[in-house]
N, C-alpha and C positions, 0 to 999 in steps of 0.2 A: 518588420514582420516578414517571414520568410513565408512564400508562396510554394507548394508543390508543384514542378514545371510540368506536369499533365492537364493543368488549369491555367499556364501563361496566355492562352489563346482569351481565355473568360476575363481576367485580371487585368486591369488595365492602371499603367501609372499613374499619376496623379496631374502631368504632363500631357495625358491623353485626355482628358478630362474637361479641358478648357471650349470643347468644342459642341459638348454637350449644353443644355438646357439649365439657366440660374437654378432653376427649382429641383432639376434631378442632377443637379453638383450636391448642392445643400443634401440633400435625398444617399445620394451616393456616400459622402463624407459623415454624413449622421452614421449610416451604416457600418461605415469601416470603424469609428470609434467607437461604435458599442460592440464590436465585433474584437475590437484591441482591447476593450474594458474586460468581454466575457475570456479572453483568454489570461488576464491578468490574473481574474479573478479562479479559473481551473488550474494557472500553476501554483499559486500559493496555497489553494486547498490542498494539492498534490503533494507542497511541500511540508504540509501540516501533516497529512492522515501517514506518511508511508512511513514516518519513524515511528508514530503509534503503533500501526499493524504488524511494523517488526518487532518492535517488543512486547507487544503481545503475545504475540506466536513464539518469542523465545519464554516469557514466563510461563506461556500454557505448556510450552516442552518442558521445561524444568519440573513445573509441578507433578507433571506426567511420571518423569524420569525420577523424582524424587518420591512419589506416590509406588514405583515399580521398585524402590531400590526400598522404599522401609518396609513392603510386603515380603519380599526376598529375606532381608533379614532376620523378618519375624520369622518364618518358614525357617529357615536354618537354629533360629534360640531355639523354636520349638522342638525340632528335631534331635538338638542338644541336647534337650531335657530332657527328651525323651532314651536319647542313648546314655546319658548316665543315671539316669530313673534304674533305668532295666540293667545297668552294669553296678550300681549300688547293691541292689536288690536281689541279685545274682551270689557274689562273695559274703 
């Protein structure tokens, strides 16, 4: 487990530990392993959610992107129709 060195003064090895109290070893050591479990546990979530949320946010562009490109389209047929409506209709 990699420690932040602004907290090396708080952290102490496991080495330094022998000098302390049976009860607040056991105490201390319970700690650290539900503290190594909860970060086991936030990187596999982490490694779960963040290729969901990228493909999400690329399907939600697509649809987006394909929702603006069949609008477009229409806009241009109708316009077609409309310029050879009035150039049939003309001759």
């Amino acid at each position: 487990m990699h420690f932040d060195s602004r907290y090396a003064d708080v952290v102490q090895d496991k080495d330094d530990v022998g000098s302390m109290d049976p009860q607040l070893e056991r105490q201390v050591e319970t700690i650290r392993n539900l503290v190594d479990s909860y970060l086991k546990i936030v990187h596999k979530t982490q490694r779960d959610i963040v290729p969901k949320t990228v493909m999400h946010l690329i399907v939600n562009e697509v649809q987006y992107t394909t929702s603006s490109v069949r609008h477009f389209v229409m806009l241009g047929l109708q316009h077609l129709r409309v310029f050879f409506a009035t150039e049939i209709s003309v001759t």
